[in-house]
Each structure stands twice: as C-alpha cells, then as structure tokens.
N, C-alpha and C positions, 0 to 999 in steps of 0.2 A: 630472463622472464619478460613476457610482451607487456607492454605498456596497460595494456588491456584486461579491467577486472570482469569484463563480460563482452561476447562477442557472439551473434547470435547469425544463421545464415537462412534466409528463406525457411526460419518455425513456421510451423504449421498444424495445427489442431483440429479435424475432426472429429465431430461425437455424429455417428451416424450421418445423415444428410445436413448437418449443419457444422459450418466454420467457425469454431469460435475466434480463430487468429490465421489472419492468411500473410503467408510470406515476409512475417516479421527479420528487420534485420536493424540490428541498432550495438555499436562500439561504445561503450561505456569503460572511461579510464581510471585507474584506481584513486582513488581519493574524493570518488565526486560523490553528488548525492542527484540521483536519478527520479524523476517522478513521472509512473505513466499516469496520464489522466485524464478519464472519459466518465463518462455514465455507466449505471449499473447495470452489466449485460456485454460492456462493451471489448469485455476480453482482458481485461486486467488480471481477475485470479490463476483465469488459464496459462497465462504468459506464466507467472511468479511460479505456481504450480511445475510446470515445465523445468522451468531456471533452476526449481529446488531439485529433479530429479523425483520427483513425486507420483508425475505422471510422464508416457513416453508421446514424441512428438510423431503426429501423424507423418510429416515430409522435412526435412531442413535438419538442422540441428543448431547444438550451442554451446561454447567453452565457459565455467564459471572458474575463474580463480587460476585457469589451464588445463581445467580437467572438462572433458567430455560428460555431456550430461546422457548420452548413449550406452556410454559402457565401463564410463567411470561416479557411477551414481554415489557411492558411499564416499570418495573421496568428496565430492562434490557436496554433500552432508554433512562431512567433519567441517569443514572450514565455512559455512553459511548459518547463521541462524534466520529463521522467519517466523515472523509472527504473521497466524494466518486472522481470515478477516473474521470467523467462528474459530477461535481455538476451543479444545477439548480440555477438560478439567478432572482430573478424579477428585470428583466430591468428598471424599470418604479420609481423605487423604489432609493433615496439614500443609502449611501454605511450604514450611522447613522440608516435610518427608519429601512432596510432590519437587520440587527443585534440587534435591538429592537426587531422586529417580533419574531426573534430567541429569544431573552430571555426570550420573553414572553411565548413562547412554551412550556416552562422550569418551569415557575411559577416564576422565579426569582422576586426579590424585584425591582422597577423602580430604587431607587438609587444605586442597585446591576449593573442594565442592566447599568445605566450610566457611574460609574467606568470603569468595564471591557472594554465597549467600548474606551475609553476614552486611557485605559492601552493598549489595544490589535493596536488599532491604530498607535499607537506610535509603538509599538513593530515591527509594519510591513511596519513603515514609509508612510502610509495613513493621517498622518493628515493634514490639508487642503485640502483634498476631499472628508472628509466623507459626504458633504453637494450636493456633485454633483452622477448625474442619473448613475447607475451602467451600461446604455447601451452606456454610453462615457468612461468605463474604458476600457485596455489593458486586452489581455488573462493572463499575467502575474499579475496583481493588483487585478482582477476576481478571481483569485486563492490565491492571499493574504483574500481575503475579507471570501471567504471562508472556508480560514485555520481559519480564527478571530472564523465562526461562530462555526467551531465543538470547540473550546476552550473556546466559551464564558458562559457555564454554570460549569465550572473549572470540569471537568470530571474524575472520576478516571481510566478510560479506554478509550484510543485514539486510532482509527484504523485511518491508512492514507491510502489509494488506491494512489498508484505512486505520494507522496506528491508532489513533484518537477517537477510536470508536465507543462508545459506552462510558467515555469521560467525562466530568464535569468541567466547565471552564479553567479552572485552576488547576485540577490533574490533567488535560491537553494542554494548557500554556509549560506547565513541566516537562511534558514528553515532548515538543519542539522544540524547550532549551536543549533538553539533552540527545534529540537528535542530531541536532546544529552542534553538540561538543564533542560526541562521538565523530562528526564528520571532520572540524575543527582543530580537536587538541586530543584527539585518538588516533586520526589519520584513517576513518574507516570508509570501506563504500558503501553508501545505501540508496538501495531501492525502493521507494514508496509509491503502494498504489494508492489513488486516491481521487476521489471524485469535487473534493474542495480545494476552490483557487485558490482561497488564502493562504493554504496550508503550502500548496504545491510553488504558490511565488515565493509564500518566504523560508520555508526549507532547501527549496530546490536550485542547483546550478544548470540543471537541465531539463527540461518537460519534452516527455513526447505524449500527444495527444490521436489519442485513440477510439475509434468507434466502427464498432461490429465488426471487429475485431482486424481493422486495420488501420495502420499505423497514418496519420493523417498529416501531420509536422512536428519536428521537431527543432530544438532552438535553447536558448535561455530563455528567461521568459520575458527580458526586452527586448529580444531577436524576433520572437512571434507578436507580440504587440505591433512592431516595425513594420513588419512585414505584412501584418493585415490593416496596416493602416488605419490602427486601433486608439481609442483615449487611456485604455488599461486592458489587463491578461482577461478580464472578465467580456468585453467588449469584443478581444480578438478570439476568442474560444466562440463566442457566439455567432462569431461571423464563420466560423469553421466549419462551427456544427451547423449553420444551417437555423440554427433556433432563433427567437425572436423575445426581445424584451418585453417587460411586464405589461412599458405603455403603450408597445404595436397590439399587445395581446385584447390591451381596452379600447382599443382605436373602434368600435363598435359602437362606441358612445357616442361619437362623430358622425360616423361613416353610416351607421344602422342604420333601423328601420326605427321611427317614431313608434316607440312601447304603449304613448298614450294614445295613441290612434288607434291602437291595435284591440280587437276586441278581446274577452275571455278566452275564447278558446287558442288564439291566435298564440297571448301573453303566455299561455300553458305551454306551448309548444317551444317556446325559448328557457323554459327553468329546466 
C-alpha cells in the first residue's frame, strides 16, 4: 500500500467559464492532518467535493485511500467520512433514527450502528436528546450531530469543511480536541478546510494555502512563516494573499486628506 492517503494530479474544476481549482496537485501521507486554507470562494469545497467523489473533475484526477476518485467512487465513500460546510438534516427525524439511516448507508452491522451511536453521543454530549426531532435542535448541536454522522462508520479519511462552524466557544474547543485525537491516538488522516489561522496552525501538520482556486504554498505552518519572512502564520498568509493589515488599512488617518478642511459636501463623499 503507497505511503500516500491522498494523491491528487493536475485537479481541475470547471463550472462553465469559471475555475474554481486549477491544476491542483498535493501528496498527503497517512496519518497527517491537512488543512487547505483560503478565503470564501477560494476553491476549498470544490477540492473536498472532488476528493469525496461527489462531483467529477473537469481535467486531472486523484487517489483517496488508493482508490480512484474517477471510477472507483463508492469505494472511495466507504472508507472517507465528510462533514460538509451546510450539511443536510432530516428535521422530521431524531437525532438516534437520522445516525441509524447513516449507518445503515454504510452496511454497518445494527449492533455496530448502536455502539457508535451510543459512543459518539457521549463524545458530543447529546445524550438525552438523541430521542428528540432534529428540527428542535440549536445550529450548534445540528453540527454536533453531523460531525457524529461523518464518524459514525470509523472512517480512515476525515474531510471537515470549516468543522467549527455554527459552534460556541466550548463546543469548537471540543471538536479540536478531538480532531487532534482522532489524528493522535486514532491514527487517522484529516482533511480540514478552513478559512481560520488559528484553527489551521494548531490542528494542522500541513497548510496549503489557497486562492481562486490555486494552490499558492504549501509547508507546516513554521515552514510558511520561514519562508515569508513572517513574525506569525497570520502575518505570512497576508503577505501571500497580497492583503494588508487593519493599520495599513487606517494609514488614511495619516496620509489623508484633512476631514476638517474639507467642506460638506466634500466630508459626504468620503462616508
């Protein structure tokens, strides 16, 4: 078996006249925890999307796990769970029935599905609701129950799409412990896309950074600090991307034009 829990060659994603991912190619070894990380737009879903066998790739292709995400799609599906960045919910459904459906998806064994639920519940502090309609849970719980179902057929490859989305401080400091122990003392690999440094420095053994929908550098995330020359990941992402800090953004204050000189109509023109 290759060293390699993803291995991607010249992806490529068109939607009509637009790229969302050009000529991505990136070896991710098993056991790491990968994080792509750009802005909103910048081609992260489309990648994961892709990876999962979800959608098919305009040019290039890619192995997950050793299966072809071309023509080995369902192989590709059993062995990855993802959590997407909107996951879908049957409202109608409890939080128990809906993670049943899921593992029956799977072919799991019923006394399999019941464990894990049983395990994952707890993990995410769901128990005494698993019995109640999923259209009375919080955005926050919604996303617990969701993170349950990509885990619930113990996956060798995890892709999160902005896993801490819709969380409260204390339910995202849980879902990084247990992303860090799934990676740790699981042995698993994962994929996280994400548009926050903090998340991406301290979950991540690897960052590639990405925007419109190409791959820009890749590193640890003390390799890319290094390398731009940077005081932190937040400092070297922004010399990346080209963007510019809060106090270049007020250097106006300085540089301007005197506000009190200016007459009415003038002050208008700058609000």
């Amino acid at each position: 078996m290759t060293e390699f829990a993803i291995i991607t060659k010249d992806l490529t994603k068109k939607f009509g006249d637009i790229t969302a991912v050009t000529d991505l190619n990136i070896d991710i070894t098993y056991g790491t925890t990968y994080g792509l990380l750009g802005p909103n737009g910048a081609g992260k879903t489309t990648t994961v999307r892709m990876l999962n066998a979800i959608i098919s790739p305009s040019n290039g292709t890619a192995l997950v796990g050793g299966y072809n995400i071309l023509n080995q799609a369902n192989d590709v599906k059993t062995i990855c769970g993802f959590l997407p960045e909107s996951p879908g919910l049957y409202s109608k459904l409890t939080a128990k029935e809906f993670l049943e459906f899921i593992g029956e998806l799977y072919y799991l064994p019923k006394d399999t599905i019941s464990a894990r639920i049983d395990e994952l519940l707890d993990i995410f502090n769901l128990e005494g609701r698993e019995n109640d309609l999923l259209e009375g849970y919080s955005r926050g719980m919604k996303q617990k129950v969701c993170l349950c179902a990509a885990l619930i057929q113990d996956p060798k490859i995890i892709f999160l799409d902005e896993p801490t989305s819709n969380l409260d401080p204390a339910a995202a400091r849980m879902v990084k412990d247990l992303i860090s122990d799934l990676a740790k003392k699981a042995d698993k690999t994962i994929f996280i896309c994400t548009h926050l440094l903090d998340a991406a420095e301290e979950l991540c053994d690897i960052i590639g950074i990405i925007d419109k929908g190409t791959l820009k550098l890749q590193g640890s995330p003390k390799e890319i600090v290094r390398s731009q020359d940077a005081r932190d990941l937040e400092d070297a992402y922004l010399k990346i991307m080209g963007a510019t800090r809060i106090e270049d953004l007020l250097s106006w204050r300085e540089n301007g034009p005197n506000v009190d000189n200016l007459n009415k109509k003038e002050k208008k023109k700058l609000k």
